[in-house]
Legacy VTK file of the C-alpha trace (Angstrom):
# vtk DataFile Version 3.0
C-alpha trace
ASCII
DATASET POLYDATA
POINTS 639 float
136.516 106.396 87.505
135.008 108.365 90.452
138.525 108.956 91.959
139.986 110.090 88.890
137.252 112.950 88.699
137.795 113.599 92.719
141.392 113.775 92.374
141.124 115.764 88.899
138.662 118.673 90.444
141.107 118.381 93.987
143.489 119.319 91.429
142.061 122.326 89.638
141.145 123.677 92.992
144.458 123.349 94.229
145.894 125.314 90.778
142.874 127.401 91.230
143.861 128.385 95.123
147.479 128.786 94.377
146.764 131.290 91.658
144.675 133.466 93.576
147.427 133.368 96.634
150.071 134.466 93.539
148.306 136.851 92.174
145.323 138.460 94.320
146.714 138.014 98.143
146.502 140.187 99.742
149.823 140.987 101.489
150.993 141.689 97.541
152.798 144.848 97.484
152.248 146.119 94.148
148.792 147.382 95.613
150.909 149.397 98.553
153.705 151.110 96.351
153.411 154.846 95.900
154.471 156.014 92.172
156.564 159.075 92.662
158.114 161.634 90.256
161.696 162.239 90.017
161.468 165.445 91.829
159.951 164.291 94.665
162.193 161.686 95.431
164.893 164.226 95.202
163.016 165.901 97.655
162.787 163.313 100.106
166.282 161.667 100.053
166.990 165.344 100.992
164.557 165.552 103.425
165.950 161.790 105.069
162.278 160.183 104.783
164.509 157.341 102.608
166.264 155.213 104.522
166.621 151.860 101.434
166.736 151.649 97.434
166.794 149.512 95.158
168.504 150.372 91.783
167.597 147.936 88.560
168.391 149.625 85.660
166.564 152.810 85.033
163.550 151.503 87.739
164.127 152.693 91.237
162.298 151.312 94.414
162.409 151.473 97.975
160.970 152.176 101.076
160.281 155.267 103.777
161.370 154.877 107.418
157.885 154.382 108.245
157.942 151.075 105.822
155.661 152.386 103.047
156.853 151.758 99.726
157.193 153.699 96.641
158.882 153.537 92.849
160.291 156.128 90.352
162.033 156.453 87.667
165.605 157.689 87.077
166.019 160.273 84.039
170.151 159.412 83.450
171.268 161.465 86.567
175.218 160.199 87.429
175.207 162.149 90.882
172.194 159.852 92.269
174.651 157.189 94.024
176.598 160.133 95.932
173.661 162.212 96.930
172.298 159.150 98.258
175.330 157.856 100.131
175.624 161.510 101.877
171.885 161.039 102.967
172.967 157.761 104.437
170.642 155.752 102.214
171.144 151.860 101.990
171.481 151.254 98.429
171.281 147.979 96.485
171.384 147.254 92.846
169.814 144.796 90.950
171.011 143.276 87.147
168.537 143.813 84.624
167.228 140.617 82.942
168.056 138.658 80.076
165.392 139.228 77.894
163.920 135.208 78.251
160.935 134.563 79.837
161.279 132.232 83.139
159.460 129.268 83.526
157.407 130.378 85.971
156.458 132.636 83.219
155.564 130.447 80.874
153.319 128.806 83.326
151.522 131.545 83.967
150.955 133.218 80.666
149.735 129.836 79.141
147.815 128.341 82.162
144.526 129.894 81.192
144.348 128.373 77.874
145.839 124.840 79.242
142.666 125.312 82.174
140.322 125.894 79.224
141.892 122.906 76.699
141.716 120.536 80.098
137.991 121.387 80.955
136.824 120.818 77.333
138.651 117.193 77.289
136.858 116.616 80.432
133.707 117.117 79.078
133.887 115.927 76.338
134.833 112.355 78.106
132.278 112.390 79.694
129.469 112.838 76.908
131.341 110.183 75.615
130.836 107.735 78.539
134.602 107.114 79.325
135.556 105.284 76.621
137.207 107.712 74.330
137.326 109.123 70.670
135.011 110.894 69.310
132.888 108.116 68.232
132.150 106.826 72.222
129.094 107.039 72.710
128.430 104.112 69.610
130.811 101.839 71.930
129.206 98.926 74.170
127.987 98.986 77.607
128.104 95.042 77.558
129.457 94.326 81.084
132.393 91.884 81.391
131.865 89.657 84.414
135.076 88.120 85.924
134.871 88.465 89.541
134.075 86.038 92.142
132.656 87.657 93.878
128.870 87.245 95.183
128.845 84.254 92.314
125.941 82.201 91.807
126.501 78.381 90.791
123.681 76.054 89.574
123.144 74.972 93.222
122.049 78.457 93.594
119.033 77.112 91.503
116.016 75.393 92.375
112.732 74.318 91.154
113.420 74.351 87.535
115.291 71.446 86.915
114.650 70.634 82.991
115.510 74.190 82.057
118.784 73.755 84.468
119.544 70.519 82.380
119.515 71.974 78.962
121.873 75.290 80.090
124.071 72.873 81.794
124.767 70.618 78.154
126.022 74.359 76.768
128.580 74.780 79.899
129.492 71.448 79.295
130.220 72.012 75.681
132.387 75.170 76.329
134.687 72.961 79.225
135.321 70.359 77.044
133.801 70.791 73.106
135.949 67.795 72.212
133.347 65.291 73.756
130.604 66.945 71.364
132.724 67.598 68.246
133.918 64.171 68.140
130.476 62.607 67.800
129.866 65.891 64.474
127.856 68.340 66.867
128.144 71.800 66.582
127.870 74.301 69.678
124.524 75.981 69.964
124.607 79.459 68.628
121.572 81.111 70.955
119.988 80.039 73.764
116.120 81.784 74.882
115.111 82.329 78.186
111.015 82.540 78.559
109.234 82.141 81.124
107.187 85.126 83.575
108.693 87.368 85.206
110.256 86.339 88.489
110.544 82.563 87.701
114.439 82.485 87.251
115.530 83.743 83.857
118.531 86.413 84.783
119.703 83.805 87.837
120.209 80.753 85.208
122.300 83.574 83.497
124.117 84.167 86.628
124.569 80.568 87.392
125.632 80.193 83.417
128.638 82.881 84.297
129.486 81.739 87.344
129.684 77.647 85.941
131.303 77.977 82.588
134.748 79.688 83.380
134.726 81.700 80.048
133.908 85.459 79.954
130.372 86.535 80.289
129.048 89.522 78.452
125.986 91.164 79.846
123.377 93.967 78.683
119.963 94.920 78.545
118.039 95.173 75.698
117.423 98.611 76.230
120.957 99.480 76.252
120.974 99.454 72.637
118.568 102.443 72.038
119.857 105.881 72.215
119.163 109.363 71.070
121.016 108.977 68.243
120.587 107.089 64.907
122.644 104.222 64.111
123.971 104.072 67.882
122.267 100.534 68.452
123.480 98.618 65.470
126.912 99.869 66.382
126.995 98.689 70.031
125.838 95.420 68.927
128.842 95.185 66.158
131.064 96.148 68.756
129.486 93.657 71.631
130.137 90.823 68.851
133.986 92.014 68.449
134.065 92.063 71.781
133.190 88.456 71.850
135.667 87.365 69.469
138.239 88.718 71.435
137.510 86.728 74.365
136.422 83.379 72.628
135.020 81.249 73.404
132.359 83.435 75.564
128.628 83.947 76.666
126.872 87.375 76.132
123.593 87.306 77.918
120.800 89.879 76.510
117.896 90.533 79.250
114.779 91.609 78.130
115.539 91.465 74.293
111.753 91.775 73.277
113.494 96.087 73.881
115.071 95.384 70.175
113.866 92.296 69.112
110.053 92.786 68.277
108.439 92.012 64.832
109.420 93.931 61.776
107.336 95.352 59.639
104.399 97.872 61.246
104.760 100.536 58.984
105.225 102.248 61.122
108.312 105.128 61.036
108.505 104.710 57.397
110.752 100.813 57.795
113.661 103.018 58.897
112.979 102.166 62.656
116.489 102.361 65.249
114.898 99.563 66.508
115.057 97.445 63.493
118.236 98.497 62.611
119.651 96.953 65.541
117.757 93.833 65.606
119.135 93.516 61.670
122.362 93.477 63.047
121.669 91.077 65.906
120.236 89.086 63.161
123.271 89.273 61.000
125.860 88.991 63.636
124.199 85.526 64.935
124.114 83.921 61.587
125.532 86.080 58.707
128.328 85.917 56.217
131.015 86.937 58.581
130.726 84.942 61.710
133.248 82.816 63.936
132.465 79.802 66.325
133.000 80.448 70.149
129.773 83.014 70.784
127.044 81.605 72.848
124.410 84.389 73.009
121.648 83.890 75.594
118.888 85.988 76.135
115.811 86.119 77.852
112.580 87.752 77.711
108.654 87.185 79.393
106.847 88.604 75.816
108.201 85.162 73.235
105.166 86.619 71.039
106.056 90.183 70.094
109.484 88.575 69.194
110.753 88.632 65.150
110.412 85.328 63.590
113.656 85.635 62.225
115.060 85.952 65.858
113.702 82.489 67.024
114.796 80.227 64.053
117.365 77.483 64.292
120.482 78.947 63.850
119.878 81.925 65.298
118.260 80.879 69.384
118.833 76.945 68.664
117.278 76.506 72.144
114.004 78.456 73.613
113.975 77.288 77.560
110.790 77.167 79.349
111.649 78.528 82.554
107.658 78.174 84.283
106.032 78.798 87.835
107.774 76.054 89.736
105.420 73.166 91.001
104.907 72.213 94.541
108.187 70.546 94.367
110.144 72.611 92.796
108.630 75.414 95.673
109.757 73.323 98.112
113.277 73.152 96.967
113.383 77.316 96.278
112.129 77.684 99.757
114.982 75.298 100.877
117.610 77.505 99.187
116.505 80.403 100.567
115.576 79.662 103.740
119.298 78.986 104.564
119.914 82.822 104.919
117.824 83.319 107.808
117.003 81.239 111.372
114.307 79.487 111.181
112.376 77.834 114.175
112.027 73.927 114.311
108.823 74.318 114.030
108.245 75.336 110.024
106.984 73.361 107.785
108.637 74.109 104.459
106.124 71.491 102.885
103.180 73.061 104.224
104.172 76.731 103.105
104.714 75.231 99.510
101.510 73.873 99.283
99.785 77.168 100.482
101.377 79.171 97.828
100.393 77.468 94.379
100.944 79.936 91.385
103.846 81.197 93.024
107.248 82.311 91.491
110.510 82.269 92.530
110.546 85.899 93.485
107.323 85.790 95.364
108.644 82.807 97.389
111.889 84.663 98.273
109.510 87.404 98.965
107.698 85.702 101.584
111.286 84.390 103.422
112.465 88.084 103.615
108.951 89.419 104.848
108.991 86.907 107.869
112.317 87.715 108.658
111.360 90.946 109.205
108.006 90.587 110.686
110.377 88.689 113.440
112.654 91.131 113.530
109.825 93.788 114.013
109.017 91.781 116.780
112.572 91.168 118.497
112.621 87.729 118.172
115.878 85.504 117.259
114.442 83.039 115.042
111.904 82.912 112.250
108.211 81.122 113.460
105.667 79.076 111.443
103.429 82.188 112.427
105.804 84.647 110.694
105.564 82.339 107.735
102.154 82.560 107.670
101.617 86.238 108.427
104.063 87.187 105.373
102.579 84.711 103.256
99.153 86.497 104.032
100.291 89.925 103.417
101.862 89.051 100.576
98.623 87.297 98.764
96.012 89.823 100.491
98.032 92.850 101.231
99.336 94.589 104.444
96.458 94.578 107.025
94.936 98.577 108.086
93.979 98.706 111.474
94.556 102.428 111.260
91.427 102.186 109.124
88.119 102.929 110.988
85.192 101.097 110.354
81.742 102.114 111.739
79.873 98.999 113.271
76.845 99.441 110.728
80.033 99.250 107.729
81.559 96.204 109.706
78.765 94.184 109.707
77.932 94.553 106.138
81.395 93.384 105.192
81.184 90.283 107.651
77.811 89.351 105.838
79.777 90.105 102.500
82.171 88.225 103.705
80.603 85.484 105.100
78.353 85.300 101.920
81.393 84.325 99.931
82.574 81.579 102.748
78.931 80.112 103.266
78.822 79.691 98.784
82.168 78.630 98.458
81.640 75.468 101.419
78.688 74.368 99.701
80.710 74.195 96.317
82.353 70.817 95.772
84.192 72.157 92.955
85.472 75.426 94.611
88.772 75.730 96.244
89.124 74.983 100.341
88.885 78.106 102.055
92.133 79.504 103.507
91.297 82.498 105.943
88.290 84.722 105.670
89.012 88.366 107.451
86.849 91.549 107.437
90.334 93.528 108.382
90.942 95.606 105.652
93.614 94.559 103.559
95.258 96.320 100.524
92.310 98.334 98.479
89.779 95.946 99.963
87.711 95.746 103.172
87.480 92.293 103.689
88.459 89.033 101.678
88.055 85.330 101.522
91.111 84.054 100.220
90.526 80.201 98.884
93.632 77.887 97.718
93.946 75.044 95.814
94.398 71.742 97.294
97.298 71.299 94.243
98.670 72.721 91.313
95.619 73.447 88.610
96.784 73.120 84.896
93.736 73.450 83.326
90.330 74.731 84.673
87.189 72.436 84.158
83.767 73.899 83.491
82.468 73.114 86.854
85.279 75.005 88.574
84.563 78.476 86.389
80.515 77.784 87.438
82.001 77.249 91.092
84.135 80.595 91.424
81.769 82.248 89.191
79.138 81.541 91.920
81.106 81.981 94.605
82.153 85.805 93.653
78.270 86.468 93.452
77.809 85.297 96.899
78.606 88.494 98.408
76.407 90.510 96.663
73.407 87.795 97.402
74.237 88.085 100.948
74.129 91.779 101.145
70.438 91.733 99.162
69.045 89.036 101.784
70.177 90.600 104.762
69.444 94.109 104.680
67.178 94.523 101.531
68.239 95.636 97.711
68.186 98.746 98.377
71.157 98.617 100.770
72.825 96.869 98.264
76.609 98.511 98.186
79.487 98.966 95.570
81.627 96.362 97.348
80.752 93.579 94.480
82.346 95.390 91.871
85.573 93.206 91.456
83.905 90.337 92.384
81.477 91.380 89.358
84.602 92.315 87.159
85.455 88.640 88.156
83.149 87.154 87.314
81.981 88.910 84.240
85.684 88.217 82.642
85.388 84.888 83.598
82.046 84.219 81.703
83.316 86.092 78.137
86.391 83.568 78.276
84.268 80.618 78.827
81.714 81.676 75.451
84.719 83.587 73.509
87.521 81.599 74.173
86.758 78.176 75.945
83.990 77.297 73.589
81.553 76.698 76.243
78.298 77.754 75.149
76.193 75.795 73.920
74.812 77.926 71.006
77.891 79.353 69.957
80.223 76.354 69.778
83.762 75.510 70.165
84.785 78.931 67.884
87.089 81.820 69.485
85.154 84.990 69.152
87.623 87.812 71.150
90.578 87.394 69.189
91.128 91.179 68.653
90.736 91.543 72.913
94.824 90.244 73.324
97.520 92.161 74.781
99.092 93.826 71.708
101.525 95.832 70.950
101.918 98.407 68.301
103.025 96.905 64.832
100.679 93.530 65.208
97.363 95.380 66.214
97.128 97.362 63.276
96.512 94.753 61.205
93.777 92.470 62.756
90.357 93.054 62.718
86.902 92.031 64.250
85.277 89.038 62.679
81.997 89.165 64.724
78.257 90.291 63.223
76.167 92.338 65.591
73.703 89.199 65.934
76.831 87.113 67.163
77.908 89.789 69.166
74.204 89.833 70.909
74.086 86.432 70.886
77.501 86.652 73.029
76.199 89.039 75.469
73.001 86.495 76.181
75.335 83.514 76.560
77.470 86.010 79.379
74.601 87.221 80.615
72.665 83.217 81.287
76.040 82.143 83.080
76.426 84.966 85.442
72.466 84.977 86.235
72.409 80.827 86.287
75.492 81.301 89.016
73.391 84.571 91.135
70.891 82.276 91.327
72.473 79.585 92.736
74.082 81.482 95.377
70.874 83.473 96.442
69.178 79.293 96.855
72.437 78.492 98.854
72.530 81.187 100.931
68.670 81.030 101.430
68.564 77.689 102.651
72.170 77.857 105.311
71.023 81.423 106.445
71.702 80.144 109.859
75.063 79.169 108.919
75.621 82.847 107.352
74.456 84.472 110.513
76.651 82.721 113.197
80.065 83.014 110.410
78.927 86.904 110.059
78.651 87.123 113.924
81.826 85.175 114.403
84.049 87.381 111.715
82.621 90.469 113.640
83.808 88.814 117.133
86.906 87.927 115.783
87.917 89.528 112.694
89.917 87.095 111.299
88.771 83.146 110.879
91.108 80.070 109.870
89.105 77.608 107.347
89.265 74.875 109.545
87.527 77.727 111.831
84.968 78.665 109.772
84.017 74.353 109.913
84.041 74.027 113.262
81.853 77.100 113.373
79.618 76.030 111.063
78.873 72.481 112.238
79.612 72.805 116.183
78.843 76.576 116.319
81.559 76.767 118.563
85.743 78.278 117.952
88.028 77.158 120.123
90.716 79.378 120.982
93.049 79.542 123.808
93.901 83.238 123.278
91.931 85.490 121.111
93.845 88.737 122.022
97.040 86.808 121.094
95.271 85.445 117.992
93.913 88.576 116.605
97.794 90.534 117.121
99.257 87.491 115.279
96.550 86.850 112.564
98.119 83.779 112.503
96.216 79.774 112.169
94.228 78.479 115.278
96.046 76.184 117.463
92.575 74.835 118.969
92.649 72.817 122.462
90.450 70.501 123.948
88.602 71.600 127.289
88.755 75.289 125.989
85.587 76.913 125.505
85.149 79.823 123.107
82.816 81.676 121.353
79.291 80.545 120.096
77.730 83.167 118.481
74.012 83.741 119.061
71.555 84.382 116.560
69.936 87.955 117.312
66.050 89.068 116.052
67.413 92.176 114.554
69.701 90.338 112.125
66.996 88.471 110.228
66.408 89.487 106.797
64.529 93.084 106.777
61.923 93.261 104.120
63.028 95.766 101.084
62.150 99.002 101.391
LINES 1 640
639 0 1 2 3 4 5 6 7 8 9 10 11 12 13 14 15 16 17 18 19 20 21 22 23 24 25 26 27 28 29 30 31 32 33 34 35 36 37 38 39 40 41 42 43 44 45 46 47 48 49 50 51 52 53 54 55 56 57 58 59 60 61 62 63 64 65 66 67 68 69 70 71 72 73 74 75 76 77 78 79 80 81 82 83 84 85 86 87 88 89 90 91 92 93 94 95 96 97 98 99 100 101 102 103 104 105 106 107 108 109 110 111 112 113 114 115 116 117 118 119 120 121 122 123 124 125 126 127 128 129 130 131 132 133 134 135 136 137 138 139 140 141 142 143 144 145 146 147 148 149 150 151 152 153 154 155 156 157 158 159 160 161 162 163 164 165 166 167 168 169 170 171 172 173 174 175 176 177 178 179 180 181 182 183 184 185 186 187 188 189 190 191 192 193 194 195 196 197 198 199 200 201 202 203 204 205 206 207 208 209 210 211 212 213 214 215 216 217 218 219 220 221 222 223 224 225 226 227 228 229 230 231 232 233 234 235 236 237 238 239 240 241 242 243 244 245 246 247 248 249 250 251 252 253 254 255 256 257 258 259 260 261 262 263 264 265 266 267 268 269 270 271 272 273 274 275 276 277 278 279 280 281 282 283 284 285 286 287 288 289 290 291 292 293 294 295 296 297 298 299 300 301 302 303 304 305 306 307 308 309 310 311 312 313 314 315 316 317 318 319 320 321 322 323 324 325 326 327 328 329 330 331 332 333 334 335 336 337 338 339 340 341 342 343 344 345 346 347 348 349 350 351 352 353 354 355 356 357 358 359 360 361 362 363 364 365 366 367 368 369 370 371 372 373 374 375 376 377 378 379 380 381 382 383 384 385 386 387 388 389 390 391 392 393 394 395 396 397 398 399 400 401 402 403 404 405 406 407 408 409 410 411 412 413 414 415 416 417 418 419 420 421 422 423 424 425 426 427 428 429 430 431 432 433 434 435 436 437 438 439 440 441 442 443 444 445 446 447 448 449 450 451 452 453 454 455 456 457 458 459 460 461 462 463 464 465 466 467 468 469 470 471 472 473 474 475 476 477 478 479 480 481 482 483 484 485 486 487 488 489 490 491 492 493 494 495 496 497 498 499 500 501 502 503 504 505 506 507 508 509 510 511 512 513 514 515 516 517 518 519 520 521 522 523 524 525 526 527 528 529 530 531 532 533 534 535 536 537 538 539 540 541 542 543 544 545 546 547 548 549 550 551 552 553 554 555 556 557 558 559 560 561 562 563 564 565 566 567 568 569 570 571 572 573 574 575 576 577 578 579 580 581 582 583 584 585 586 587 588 589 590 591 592 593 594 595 596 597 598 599 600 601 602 603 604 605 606 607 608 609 610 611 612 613 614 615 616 617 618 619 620 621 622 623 624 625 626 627 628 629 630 631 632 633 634 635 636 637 638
């Protein structure tokens, strides 16, 4: 299409160009003839200025002898040939024409209105997207996928093997629907992607088109909605003929929660666009009028905002979990992609699964692409265990800033913030191993502990929420012991944001407080979305709602005060981890142990370590740092 529009404006340029040459060159020499009266060309054949003429009909032309040209008329005079051959004139006639317009006529009287009818077609194709007639625009952008090339296969996909398996049964069916028809089944009419977003969904679609060997349909959901009313409901009747042609066939619908949210808000006056096309998704899928050979997939990260009607049987047979893969199912994503990029011997694709629990898809082939080009930034050849690690770290706290000055009275309040956290979360059997502890500022904050989980967590127990609930308040606790309450700083507020959330859940929604029972209180404090909110309101007295606030308020000051009794009785601990995260700036947590029973790091290059931010490698017979406790670093008195 974009060559037809180069070569259509080369075109009009070139028509344009030739015009102007035809009609406003210069060398034209209409704008050089003089118009002379009868007389004076009398004059000047007598005079032997004249020296050629040109006689065509009545219309005489010709030139001086100094080349200038000039026209006149002749008035009937029969002595005009002789009195010009005795002046030695060169004469020439010319026939008069036959009264019919030449082609080249023709072409130029009418090309201004052809110009004109060519522009407005033009246009008017291309407020019509392309596809013609004057009802275009209510065609379908569905996007027919037959190439091979850059396809995706189901070996493409890893880590989500049961949602692979049921996809798979629907390819099968469309190869060979005699094996399932024999035994009475029927093809599945919908199949529903959910899952978060970046786990997979639109890559099992891929794999889907690139498996089954039949046509494959795709569109967004918000390709349906345009400016105009009734534009959706007729792209999705013409998507659906589209199918039939080209049965049997998959049409794959991303993100339908665009046109397929609950009916019924009110709202617009129950004339909505958007429920007019998601009636006619409805109908299309199982109505009156439909034919076997459409598979319709879709998939979508909000399953609750969608239309009952939408997820029936019939309708999306199948709804496919498609969930954060497990440590397994990490591993084998991290397999797949790490086969586009050299890797070193010496990674551990085991290892970087288990440090990344939570993770999806996308931020797994996040981390493979940021280590390929933290090695490239670094001219290497192949792709380290370090890289791994440094990618995986800026990806879960954020790029480091160096650029980012930090006075020495500021960095030694975020190493005791810091080291606060650390000291709270080791004396925590429930609480998470620590990972890496850093006072280099990383994303929006100046310093971070970053715990993981030993393995995947599907369900928290109460001692865990107490755990990370008293871990967050170790910061703050530090910063009061150290330098008094009145140097207390504004560094705790996510950890208090933390921590606060976590305690509402555990009396609202986990049914963990004792007084208030196993009853969900902050029902109306969901994500919601216009057309469900309207309609729900709070069920909580003000004496429930006080007695919710005590219940927050006990858990979060039960959890302060267990970190201020930790932290008061391993204050020497806290002061050689603060003095050691100052000294280096960034500790492993198999550093901060060794620190913390040996009081001793062993590293065999701390410049090298620092540059890298990468895990220890610690060697025997090396002797590093052992941080002193100093006098002026014991807890001041508040002022």
């Amino acid at each position: 299409m974009n060559l037809k529009n180069v070569a259509l404006w080369l075109f009009i340029a070139f028509i344009a160009f030739g015009l102007f040459n035809l009609f406003g060159g210069p060398g034209s020499d209409n704008t050089r003839s003089i118009q002379l009266t009868y007389s004076q060309f009398l004059d000047e054949v007598d005079a032997g200025s004249i020296t050629d003429v040109e006689i065509k009909g009545k219309d005489i032309t010709g030139k001086y002898s100094d080349g200038r040209s000039f026209k006149t008329y002749e008035p009937n005079d029969p002595t005009l040939v002789d009195r010009l051959n005795q002046r030695g004139v060169n004469i020439s006639a010319v026939p008069l024409d036959d009264g019919y317009p030449s082609l080249l006529g023709i072409l130029i009287s009418w090309f201004p209105m052809l110009l004109l009818i060519g522009v407005w077609i033009f246009f008017m194709r291309q407020m019509q997207g392309g596809k013609g007639g004057a009802m275009g625009f209510g065609r379908s952008k569905a996007k027919l996928l037959t190439e091979n090339k850059n396809k995706v296969t189901f070996n493409d996909v890893a880590g989500i093997d049961e949602a692979k398996e049921e996809l798979v049964e629907i390819v099968d069916f469309l190869k060979d629907p005699r094996k399932f028809q024999k035994l009475g089944g029927r093809i599945p009419k919908g199949a529903l992607l959910i899952g978060p977003p970046g786990t997979g969904k639109t890559l099992l679609a891929r794999a889907i088109a690139g498996e089954a060997g039949v046509p494959f349909f795709t569109i967004s959901g918000s390709d349906f909605v345009e400016m105009f009313v009734g534009v959706g409901a007729s792209r999705v009747r013409d998507m659906f003929e589209q199918g039939r042609r080209h049965a049997p066939c998959i049409i794959f619908i991303d993100e339908i929660d665009a046109v397929g949210r609950s009916r019924g808000a009110g709202l617009g006056g129950g004339n909505d666009e958007r429920e007019q096309t998601l009636n006619q998704i409805l109908v299309e899928m199982d109505g009156f009028d439909t034919q076997e050979g459409i598979i319709l997939v879709a998939a979508t990260n909000r399953p609750d905002v969608l239309d009952p009607a939408l997820l029936r049987p019939g309708r999306f047979d199948r709804q496919v979990v498609v969930p954060n893969p497990d440590l397994i199912g990490r591993e084998a994503i991290l397999k797949v992609h790490m086969k586009k990029i050299s890797a070193a011997p010496d990674v551990d694709i085991r290892t970087i699964a288990r440090g990344t629990p939570g993770f999806s898809g996308a931020d797994l082939a996040n981390i493979v692409n940021e280590s390929a080009l933290l090695a490239a930034r670094k001219n290497k050849k192949i792709v380290t265990m370090i890289d791994f690690e440094e990618a995986k770290d800026k990806v879960m706290m954020g790029a480091e800033r160096r650029s980012l000055v930090m006075s020495q009275d500021e960095k030694e309040l975020t190493a005791y913030h810091e080291g606060g956290h650390a000291i709270v979360a080791i004396n925590q059997p429930a609480s998470d191993p620590i990972h890496k502890a850093t006072i280099i500022p990383r994303g929006r904050a100046l310093g971070m502990v970053m715990r993981l989980p030993e393995r995947d967590q599907l369900s928290l127990p109460r001692e865990k929420m107490y755990a990370d609930i008293t871990v967050a308040m170790g910061g703050r606790v530090a910063e009061e012991i150290i330098f008094g309450e009145s140097k207390v700083t504004s560094g705790a507020s996510s950890d208090i944001e933390m921590a606060t959330k976590m305690a509402r859940n555990m009396v609202t929604k986990f049914g963990m407080s004792s007084k208030l029972g196993p009853i969900q209180y902050g029902e109306n404090e969901e994500e919601v979305f216009l057309g469900r909110s309207v309609q729900k309101h709070q069920n909580v007295s003000e004496e429930t709602a006080k007695l919710i606030d005590s219940e927050i308020r006990l858990i979060v000051d039960t959890c302060y005060e267990k970190a201020r009794s930790i932290l008061e009785d391993k204050i020497d601990d806290l002061h050689n981890l603060a003095k050691g995260l100052i000294e280096y700036e960034t500790l492993s947590g198999d550093e901060i142990l060794s620190l913390i029973k040996d009081g001793s790091i062993n590293r065999p290059d701390p410049e090298e370590e620092i540059k890298n931010a990468g895990p220890s490698v610690p060697k025997s017979g090396k002797s590093g740092f052992k941080p002193k406790i100093v006098p002026d670093l014991k807890p001041k008195p508040q002022s």
